[in-house]
mmCIF file of the N, C-alpha and C atoms, coordinates in Angstrom:
data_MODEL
# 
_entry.id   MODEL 
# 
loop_
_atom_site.group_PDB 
_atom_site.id 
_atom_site.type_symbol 
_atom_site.label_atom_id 
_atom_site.label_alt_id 
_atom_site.label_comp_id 
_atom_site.label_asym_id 
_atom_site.label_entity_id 
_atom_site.label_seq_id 
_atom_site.pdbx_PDB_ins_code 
_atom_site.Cartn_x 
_atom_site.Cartn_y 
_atom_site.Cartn_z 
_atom_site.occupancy 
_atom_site.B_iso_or_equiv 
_atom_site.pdbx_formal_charge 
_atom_site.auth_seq_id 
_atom_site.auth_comp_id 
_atom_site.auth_asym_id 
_atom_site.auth_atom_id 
_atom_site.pdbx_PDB_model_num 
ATOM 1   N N  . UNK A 1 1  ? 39.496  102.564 122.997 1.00 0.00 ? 1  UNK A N  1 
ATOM 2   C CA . UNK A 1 1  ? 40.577  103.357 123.509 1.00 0.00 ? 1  UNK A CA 1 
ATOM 3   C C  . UNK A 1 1  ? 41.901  102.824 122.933 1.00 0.00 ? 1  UNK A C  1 
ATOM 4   N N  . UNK A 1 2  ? 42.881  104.147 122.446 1.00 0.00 ? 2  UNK A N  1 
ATOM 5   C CA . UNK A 1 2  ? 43.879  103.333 122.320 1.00 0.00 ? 2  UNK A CA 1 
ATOM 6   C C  . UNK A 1 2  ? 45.010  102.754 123.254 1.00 0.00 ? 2  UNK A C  1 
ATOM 7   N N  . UNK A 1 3  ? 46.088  102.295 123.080 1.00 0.00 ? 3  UNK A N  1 
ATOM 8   C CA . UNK A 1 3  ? 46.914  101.987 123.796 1.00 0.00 ? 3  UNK A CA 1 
ATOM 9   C C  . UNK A 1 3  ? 48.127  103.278 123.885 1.00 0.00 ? 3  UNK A C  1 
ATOM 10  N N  . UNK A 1 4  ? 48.767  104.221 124.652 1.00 0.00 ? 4  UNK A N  1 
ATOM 11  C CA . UNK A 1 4  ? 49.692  105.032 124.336 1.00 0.00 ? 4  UNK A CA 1 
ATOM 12  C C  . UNK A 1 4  ? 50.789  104.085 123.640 1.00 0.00 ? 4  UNK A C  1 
ATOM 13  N N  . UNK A 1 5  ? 52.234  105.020 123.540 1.00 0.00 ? 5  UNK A N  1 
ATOM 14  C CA . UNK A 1 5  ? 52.760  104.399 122.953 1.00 0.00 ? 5  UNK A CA 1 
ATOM 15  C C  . UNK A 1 5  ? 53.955  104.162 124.469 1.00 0.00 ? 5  UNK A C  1 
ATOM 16  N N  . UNK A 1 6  ? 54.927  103.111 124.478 1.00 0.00 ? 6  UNK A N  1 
ATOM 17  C CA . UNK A 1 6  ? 55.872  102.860 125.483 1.00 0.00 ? 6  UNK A CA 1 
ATOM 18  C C  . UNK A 1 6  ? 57.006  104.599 125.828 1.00 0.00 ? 6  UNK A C  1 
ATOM 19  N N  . UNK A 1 7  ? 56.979  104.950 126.185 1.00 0.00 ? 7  UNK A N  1 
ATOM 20  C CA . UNK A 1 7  ? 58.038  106.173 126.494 1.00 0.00 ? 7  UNK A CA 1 
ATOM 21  C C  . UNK A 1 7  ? 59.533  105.568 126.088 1.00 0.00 ? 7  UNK A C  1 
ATOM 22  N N  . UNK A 1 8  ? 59.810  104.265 127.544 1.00 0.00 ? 8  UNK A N  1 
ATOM 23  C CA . UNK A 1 8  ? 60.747  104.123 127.483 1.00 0.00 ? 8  UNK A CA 1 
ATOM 24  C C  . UNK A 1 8  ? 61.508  103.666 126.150 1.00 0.00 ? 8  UNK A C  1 
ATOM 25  N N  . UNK A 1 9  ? 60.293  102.504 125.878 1.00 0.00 ? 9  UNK A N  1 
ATOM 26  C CA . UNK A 1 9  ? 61.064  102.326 124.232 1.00 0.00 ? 9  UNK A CA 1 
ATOM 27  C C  . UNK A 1 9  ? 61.058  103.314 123.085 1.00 0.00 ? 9  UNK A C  1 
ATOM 28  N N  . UNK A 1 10 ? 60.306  104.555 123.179 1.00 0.00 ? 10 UNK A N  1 
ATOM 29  C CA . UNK A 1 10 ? 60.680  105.666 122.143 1.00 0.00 ? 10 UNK A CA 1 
ATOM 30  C C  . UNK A 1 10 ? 62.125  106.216 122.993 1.00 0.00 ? 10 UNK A C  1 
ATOM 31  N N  . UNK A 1 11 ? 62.404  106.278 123.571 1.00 0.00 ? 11 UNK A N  1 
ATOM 32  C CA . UNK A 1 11 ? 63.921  106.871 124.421 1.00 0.00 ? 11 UNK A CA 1 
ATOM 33  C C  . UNK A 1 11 ? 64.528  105.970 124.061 1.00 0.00 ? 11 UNK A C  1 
ATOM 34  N N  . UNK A 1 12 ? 64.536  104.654 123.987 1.00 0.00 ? 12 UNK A N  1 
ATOM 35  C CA . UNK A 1 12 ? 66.041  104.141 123.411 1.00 0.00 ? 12 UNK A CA 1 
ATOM 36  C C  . UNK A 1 12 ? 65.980  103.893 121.927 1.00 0.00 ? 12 UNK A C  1 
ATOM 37  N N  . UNK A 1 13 ? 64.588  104.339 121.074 1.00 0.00 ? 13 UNK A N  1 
ATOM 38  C CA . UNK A 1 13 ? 64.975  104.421 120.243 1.00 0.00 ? 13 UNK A CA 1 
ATOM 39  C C  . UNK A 1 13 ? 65.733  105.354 119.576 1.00 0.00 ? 13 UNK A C  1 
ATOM 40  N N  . UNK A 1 14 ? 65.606  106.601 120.079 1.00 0.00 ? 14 UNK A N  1 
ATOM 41  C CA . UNK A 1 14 ? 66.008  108.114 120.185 1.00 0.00 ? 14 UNK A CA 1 
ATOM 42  C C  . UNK A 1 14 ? 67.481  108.063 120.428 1.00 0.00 ? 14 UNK A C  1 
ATOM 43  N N  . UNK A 1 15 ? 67.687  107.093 121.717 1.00 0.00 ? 15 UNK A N  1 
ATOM 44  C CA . UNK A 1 15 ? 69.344  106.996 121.714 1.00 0.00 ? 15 UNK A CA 1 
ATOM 45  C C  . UNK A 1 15 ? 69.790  106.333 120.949 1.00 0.00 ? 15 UNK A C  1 
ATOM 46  N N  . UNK A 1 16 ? 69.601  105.206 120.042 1.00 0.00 ? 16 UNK A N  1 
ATOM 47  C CA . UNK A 1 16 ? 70.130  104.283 119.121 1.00 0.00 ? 16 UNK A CA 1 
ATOM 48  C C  . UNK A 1 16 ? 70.305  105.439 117.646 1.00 0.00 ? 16 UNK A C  1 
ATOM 49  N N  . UNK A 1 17 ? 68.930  106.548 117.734 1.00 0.00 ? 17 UNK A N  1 
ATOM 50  C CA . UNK A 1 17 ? 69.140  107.314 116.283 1.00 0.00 ? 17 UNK A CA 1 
ATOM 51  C C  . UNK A 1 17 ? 70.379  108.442 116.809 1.00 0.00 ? 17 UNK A C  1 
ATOM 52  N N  . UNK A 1 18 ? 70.327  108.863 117.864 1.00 0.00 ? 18 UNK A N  1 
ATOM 53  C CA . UNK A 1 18 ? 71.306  110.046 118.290 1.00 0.00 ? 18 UNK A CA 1 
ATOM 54  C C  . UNK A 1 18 ? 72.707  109.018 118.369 1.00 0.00 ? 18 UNK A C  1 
ATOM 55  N N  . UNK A 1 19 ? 73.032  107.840 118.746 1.00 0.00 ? 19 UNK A N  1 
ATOM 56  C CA . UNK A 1 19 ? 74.201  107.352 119.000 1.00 0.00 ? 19 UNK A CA 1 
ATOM 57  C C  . UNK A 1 19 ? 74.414  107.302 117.204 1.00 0.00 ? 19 UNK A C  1 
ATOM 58  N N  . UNK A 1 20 ? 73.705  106.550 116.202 1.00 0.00 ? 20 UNK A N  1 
ATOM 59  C CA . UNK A 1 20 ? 73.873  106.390 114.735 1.00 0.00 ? 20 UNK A CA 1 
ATOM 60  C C  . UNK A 1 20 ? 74.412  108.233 114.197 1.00 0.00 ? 20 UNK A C  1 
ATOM 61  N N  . UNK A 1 21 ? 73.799  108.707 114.324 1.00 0.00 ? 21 UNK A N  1 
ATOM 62  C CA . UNK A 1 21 ? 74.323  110.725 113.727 1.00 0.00 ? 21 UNK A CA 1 
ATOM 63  C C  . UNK A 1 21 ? 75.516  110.786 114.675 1.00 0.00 ? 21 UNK A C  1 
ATOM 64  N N  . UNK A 1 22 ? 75.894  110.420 115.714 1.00 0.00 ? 22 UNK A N  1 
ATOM 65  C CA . UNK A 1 22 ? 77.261  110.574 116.175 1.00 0.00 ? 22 UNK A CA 1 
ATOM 66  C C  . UNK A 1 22 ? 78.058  109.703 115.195 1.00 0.00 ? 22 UNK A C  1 
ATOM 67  N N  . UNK A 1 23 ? 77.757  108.372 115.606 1.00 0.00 ? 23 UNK A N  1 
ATOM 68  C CA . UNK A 1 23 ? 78.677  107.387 114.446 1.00 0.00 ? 23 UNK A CA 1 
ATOM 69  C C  . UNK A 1 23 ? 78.964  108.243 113.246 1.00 0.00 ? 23 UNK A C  1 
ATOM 70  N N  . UNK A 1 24 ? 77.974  108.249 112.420 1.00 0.00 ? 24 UNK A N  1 
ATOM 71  C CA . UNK A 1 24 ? 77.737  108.604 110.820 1.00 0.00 ? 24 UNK A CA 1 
ATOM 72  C C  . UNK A 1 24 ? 79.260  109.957 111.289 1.00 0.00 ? 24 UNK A C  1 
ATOM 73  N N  . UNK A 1 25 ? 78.840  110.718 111.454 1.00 0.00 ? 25 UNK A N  1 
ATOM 74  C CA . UNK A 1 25 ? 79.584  111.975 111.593 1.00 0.00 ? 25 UNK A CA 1 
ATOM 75  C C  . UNK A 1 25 ? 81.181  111.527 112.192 1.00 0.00 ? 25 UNK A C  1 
ATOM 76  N N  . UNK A 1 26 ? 81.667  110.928 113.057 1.00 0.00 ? 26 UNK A N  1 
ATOM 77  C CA . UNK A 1 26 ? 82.888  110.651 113.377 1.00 0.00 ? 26 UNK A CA 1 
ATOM 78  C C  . UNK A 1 26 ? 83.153  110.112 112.336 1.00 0.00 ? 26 UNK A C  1 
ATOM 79  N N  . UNK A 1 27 ? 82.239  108.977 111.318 1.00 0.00 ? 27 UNK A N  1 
ATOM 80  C CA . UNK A 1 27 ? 83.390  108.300 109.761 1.00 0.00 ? 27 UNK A CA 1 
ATOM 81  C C  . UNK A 1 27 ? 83.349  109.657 109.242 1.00 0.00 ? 27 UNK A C  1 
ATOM 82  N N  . UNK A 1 28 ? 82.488  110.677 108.957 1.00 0.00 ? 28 UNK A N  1 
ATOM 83  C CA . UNK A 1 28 ? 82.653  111.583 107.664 1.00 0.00 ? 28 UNK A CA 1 
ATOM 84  C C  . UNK A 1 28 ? 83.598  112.527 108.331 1.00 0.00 ? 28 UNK A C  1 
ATOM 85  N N  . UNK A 1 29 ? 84.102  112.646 110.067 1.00 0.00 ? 29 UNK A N  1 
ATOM 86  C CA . UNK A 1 29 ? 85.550  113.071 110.047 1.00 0.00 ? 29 UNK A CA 1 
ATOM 87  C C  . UNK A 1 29 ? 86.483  112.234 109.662 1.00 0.00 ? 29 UNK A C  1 
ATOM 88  N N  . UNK A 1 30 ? 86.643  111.368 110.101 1.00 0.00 ? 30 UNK A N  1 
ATOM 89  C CA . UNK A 1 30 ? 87.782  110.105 109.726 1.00 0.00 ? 30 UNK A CA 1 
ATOM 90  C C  . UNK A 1 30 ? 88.209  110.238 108.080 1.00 0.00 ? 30 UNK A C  1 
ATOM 91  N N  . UNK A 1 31 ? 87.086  110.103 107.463 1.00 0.00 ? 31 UNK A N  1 
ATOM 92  C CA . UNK A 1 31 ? 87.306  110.338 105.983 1.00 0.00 ? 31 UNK A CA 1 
ATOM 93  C C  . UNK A 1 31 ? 87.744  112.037 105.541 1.00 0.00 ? 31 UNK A C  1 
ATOM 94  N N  . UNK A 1 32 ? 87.311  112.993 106.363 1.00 0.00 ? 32 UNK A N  1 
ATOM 95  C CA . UNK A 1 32 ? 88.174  114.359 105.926 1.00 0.00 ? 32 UNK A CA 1 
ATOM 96  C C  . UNK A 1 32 ? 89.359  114.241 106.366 1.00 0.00 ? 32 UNK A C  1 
ATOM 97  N N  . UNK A 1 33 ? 89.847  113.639 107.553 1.00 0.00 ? 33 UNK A N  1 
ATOM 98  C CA . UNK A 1 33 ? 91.273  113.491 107.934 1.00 0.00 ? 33 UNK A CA 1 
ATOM 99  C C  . UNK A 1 33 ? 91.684  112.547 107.151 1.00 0.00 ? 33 UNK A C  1 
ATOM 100 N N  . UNK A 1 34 ? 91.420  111.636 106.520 1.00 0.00 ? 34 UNK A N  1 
ATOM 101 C CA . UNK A 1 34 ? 92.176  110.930 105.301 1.00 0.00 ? 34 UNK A CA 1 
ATOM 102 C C  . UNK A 1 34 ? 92.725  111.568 104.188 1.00 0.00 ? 34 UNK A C  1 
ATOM 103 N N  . UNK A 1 35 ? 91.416  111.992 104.002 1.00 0.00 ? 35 UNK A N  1 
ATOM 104 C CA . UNK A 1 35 ? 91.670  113.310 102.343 1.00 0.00 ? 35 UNK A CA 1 
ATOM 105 C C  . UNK A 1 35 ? 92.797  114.302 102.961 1.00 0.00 ? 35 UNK A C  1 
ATOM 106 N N  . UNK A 1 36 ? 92.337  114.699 104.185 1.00 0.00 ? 36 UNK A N  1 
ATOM 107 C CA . UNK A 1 36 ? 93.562  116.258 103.966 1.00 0.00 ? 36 UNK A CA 1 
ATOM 108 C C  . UNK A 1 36 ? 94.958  115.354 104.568 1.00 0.00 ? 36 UNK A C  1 
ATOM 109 N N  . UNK A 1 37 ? 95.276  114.193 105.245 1.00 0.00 ? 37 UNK A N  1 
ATOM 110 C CA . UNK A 1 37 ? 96.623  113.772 105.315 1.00 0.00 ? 37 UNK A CA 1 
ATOM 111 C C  . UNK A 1 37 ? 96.832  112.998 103.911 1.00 0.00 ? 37 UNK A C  1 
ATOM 112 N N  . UNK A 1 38 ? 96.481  112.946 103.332 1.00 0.00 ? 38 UNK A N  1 
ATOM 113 C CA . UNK A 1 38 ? 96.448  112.126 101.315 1.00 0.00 ? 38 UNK A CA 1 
ATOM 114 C C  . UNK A 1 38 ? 97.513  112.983 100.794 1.00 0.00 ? 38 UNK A C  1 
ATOM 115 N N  . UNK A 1 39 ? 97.215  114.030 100.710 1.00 0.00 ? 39 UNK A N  1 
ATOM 116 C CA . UNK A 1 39 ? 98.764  115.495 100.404 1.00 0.00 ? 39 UNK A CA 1 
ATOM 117 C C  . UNK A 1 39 ? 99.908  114.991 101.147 1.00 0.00 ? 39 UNK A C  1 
ATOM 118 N N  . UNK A 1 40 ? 99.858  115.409 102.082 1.00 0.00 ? 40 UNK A N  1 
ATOM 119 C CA . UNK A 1 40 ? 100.668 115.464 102.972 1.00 0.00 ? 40 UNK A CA 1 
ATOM 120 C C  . UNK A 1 40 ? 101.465 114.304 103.149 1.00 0.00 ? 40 UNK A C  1 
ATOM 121 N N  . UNK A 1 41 ? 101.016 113.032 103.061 1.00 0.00 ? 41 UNK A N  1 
ATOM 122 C CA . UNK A 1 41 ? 101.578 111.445 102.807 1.00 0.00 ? 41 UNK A CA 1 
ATOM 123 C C  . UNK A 1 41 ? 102.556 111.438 101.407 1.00 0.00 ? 41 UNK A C  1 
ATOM 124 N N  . UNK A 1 42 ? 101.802 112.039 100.547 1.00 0.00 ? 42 UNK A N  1 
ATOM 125 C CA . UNK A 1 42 ? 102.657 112.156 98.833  1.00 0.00 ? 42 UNK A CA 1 
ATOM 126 C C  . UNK A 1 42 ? 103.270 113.050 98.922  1.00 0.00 ? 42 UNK A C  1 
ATOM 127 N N  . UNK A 1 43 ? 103.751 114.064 99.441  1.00 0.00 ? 43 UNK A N  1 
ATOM 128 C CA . UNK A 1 43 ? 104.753 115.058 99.789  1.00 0.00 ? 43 UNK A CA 1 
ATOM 129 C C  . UNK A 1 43 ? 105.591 114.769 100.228 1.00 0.00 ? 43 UNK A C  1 
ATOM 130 N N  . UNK A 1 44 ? 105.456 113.437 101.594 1.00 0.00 ? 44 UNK A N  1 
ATOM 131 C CA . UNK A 1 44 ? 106.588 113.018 102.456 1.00 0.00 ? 44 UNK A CA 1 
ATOM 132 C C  . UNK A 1 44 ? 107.037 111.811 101.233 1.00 0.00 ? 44 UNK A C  1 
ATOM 133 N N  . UNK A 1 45 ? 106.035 110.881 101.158 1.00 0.00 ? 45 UNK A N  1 
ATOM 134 C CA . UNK A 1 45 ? 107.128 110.055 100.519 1.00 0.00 ? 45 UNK A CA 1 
ATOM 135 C C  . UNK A 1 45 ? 107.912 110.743 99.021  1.00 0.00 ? 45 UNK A C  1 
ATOM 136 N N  . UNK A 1 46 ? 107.007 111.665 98.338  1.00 0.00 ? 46 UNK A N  1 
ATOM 137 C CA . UNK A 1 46 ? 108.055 112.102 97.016  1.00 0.00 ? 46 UNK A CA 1 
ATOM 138 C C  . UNK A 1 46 ? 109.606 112.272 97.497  1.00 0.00 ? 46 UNK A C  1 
ATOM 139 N N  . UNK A 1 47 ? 109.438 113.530 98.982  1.00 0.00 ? 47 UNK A N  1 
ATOM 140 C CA . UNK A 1 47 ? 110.487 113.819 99.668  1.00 0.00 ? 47 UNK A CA 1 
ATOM 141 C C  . UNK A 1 47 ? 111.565 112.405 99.575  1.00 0.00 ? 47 UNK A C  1 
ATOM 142 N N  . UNK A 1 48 ? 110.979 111.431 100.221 1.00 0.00 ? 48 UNK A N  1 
ATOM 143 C CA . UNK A 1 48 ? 111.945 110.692 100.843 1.00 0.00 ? 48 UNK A CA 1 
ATOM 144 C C  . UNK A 1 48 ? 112.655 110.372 99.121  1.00 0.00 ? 48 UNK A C  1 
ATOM 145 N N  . UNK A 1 49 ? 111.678 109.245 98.679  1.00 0.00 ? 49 UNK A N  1 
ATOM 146 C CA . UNK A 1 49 ? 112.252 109.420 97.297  1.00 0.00 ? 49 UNK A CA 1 
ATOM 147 C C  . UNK A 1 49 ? 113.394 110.032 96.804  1.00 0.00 ? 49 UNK A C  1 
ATOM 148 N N  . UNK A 1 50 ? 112.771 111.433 96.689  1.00 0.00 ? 50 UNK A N  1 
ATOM 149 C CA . UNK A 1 50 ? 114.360 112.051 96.017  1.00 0.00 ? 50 UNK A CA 1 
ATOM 150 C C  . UNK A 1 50 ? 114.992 112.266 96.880  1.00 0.00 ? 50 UNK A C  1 
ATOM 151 N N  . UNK A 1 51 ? 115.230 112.204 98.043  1.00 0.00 ? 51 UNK A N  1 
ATOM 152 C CA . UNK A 1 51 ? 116.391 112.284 99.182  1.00 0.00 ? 51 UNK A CA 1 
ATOM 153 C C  . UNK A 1 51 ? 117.049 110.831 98.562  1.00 0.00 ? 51 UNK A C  1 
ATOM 154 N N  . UNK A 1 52 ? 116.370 109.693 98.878  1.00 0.00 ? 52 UNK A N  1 
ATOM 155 C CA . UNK A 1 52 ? 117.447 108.558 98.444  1.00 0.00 ? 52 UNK A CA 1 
ATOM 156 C C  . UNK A 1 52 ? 117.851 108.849 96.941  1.00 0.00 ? 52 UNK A C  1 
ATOM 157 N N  . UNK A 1 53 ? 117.174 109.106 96.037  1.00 0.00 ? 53 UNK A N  1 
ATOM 158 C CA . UNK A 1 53 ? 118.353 109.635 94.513  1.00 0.00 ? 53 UNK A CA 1 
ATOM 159 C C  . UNK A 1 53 ? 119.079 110.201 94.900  1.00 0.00 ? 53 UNK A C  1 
ATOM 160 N N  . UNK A 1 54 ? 118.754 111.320 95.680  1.00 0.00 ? 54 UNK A N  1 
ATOM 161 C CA . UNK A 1 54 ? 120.340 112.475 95.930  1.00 0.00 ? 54 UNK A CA 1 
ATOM 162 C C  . UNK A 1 54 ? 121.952 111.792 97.156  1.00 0.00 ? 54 UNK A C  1 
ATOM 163 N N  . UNK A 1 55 ? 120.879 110.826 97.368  1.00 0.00 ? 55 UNK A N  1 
ATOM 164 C CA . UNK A 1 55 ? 121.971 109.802 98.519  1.00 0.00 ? 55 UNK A CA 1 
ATOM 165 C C  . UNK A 1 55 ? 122.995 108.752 97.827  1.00 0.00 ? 55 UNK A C  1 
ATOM 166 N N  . UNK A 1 56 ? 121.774 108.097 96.947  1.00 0.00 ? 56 UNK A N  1 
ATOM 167 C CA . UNK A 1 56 ? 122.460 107.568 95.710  1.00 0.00 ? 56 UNK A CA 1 
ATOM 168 C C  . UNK A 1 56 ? 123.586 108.101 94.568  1.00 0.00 ? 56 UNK A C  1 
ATOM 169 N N  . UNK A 1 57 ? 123.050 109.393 94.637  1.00 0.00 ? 57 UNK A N  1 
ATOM 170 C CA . UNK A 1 57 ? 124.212 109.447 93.464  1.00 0.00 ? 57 UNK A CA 1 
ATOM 171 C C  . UNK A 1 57 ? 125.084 110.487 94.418  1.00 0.00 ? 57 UNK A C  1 
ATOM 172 N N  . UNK A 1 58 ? 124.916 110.702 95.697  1.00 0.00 ? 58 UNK A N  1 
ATOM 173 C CA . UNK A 1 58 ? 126.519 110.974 96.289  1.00 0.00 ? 58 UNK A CA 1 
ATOM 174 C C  . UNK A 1 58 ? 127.196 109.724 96.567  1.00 0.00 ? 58 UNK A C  1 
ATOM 175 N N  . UNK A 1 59 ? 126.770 108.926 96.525  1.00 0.00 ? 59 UNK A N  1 
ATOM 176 C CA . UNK A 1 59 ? 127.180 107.674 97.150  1.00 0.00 ? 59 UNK A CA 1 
ATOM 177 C C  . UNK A 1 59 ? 128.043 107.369 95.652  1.00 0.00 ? 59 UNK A C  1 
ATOM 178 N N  . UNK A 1 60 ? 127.369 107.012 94.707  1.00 0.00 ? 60 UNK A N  1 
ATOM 179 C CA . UNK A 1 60 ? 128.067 106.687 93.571  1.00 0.00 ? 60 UNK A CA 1 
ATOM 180 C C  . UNK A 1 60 ? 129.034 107.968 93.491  1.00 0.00 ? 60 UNK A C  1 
ATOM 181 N N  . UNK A 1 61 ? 128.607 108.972 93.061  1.00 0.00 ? 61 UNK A N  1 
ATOM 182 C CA . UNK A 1 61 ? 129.763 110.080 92.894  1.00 0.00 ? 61 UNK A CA 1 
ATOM 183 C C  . UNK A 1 61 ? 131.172 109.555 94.013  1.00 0.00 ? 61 UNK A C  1 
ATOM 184 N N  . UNK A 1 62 ? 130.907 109.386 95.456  1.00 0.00 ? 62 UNK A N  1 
ATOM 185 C CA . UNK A 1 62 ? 132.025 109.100 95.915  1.00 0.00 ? 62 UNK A CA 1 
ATOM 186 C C  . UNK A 1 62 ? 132.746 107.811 95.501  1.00 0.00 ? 62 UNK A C  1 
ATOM 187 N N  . UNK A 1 63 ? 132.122 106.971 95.551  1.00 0.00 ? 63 UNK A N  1 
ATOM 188 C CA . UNK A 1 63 ? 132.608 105.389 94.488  1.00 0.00 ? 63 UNK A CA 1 
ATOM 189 C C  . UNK A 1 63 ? 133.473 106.011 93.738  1.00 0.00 ? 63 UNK A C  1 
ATOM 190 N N  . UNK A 1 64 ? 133.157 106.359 92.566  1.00 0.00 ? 64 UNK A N  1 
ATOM 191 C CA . UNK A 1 64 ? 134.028 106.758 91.156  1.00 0.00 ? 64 UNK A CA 1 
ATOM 192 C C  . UNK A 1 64 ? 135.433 107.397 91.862  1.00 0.00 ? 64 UNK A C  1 
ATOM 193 N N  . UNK A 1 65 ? 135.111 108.432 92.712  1.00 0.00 ? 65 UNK A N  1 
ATOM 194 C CA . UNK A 1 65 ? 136.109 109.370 93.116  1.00 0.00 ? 65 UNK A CA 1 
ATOM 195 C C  . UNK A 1 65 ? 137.172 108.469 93.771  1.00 0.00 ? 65 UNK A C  1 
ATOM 196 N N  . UNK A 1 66 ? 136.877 107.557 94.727  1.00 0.00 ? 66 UNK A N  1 
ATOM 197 C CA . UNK A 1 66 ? 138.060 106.484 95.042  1.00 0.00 ? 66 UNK A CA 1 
ATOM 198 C C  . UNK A 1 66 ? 138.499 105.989 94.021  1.00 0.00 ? 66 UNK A C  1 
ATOM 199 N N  . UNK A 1 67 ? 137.443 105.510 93.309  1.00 0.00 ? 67 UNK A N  1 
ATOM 200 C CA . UNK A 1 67 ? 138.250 104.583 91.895  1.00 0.00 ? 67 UNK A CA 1 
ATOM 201 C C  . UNK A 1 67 ? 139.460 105.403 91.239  1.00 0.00 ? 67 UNK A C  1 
ATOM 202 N N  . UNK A 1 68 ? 139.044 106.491 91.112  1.00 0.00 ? 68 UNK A N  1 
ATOM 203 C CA . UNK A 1 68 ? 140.015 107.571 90.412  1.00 0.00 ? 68 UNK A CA 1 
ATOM 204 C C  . UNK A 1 68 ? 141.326 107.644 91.198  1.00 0.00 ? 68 UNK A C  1 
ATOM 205 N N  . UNK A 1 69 ? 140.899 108.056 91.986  1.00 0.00 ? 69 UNK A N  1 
ATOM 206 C CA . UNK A 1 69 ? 142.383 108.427 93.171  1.00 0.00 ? 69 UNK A CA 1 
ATOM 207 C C  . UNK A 1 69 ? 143.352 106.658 93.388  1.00 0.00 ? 69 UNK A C  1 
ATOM 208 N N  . UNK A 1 70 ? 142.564 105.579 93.229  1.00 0.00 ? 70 UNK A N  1 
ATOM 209 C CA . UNK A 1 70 ? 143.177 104.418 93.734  1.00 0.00 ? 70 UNK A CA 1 
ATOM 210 C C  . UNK A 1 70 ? 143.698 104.085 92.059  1.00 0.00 ? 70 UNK A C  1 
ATOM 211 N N  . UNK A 1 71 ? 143.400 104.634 91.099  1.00 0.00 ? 71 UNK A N  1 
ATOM 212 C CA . UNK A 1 71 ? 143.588 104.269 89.809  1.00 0.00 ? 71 UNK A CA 1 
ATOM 213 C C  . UNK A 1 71 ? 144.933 105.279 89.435  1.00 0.00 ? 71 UNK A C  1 
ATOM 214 N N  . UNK A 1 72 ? 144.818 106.225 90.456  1.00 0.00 ? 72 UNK A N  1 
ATOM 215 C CA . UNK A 1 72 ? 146.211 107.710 90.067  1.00 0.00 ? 72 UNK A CA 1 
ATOM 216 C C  . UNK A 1 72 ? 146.695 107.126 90.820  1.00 0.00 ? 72 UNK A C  1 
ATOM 217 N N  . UNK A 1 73 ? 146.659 106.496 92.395  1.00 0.00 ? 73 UNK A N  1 
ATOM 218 C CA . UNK A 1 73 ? 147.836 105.740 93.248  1.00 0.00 ? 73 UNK A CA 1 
ATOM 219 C C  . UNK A 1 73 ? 148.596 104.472 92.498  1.00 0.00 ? 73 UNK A C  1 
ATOM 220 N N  . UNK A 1 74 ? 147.929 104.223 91.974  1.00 0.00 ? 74 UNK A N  1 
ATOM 221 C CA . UNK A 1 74 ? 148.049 102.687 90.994  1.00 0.00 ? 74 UNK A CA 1 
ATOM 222 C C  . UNK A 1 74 ? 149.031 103.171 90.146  1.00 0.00 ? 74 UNK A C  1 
ATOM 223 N N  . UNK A 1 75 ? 148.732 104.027 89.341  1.00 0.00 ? 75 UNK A N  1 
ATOM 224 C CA . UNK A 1 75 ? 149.594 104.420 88.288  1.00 0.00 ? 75 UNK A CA 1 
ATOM 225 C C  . UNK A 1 75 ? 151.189 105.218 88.803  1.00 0.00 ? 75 UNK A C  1 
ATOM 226 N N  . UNK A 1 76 ? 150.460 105.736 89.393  1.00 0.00 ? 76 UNK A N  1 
ATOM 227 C CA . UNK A 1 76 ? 151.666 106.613 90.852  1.00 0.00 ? 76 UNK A CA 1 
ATOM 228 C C  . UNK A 1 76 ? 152.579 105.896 90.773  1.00 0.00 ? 76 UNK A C  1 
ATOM 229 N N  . UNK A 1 77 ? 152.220 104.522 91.557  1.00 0.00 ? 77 UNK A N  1 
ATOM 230 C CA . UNK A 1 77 ? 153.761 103.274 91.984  1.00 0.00 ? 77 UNK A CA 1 
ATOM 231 C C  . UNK A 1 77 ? 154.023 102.409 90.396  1.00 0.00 ? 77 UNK A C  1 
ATOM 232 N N  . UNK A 1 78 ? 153.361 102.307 89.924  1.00 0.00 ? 78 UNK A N  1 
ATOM 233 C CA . UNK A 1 78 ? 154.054 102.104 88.828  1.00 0.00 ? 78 UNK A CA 1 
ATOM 234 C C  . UNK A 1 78 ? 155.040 102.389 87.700  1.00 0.00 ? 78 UNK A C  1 
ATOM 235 N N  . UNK A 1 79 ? 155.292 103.984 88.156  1.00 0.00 ? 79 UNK A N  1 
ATOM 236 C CA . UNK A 1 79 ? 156.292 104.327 87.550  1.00 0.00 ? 79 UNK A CA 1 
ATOM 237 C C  . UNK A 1 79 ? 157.397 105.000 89.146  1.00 0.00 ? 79 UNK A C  1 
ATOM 238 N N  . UNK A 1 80 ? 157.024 104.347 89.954  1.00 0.00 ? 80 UNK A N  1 
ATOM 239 C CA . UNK A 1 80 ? 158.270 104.818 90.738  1.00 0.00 ? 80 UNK A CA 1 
ATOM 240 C C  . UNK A 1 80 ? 157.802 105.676 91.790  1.00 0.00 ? 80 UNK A C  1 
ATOM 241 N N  . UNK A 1 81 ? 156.689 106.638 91.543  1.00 0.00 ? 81 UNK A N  1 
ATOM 242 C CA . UNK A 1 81 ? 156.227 107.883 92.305  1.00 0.00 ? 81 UNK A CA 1 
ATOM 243 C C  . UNK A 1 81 ? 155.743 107.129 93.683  1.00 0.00 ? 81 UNK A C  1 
ATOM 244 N N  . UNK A 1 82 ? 155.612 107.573 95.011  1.00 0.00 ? 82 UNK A N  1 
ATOM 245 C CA . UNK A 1 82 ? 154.866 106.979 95.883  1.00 0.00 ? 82 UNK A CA 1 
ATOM 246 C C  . UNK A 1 82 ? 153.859 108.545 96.411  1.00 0.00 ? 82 UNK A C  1 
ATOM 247 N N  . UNK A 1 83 ? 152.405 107.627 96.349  1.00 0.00 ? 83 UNK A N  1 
ATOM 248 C CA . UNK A 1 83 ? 151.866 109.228 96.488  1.00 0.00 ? 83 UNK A CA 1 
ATOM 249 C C  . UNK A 1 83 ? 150.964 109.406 97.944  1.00 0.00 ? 83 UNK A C  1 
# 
């Protein structure tokens, strides 16, 4: 005669394979939410990127523009003018 087989230990083996296909499946979401925020990450930082160039060169553009005006005040009192 044979011996059956244990129930209980085919049931937790059953839960160890059903808990593993949950696991497995939550990384292969984790990894689609990586891929589709991957765009979306290089979009924001390009963004930021050229926001600081365009910050940068208002920033410089305004630099020069004092220089200019403090370089026409300069010249201004030097011949007498007060401006």
């Amino acid at each position: 005669m044979t011996k059956p087989f244990d129930v209980d230990e085919i049931a937790k083996k059953q839960q160890i394979i059903d808990g593993s296909k949950r696991f497995f499946r939550m990384i292969g979401d984790v990894v689609e939410l990586g891929k589709a925020l991957e765009p979306i990450v290089s979009l924001e930082r390009a963004a930021n990127e050229a926001q600081a160039r365009l910050d940068n060169e208002i920033v410089q553009k305004q630099m020069d523009l004092n220089r200019l005006i403090k370089s026409r005040t300069d010249w201004l009192a030097s011949v007498g003018i007060k401006g």
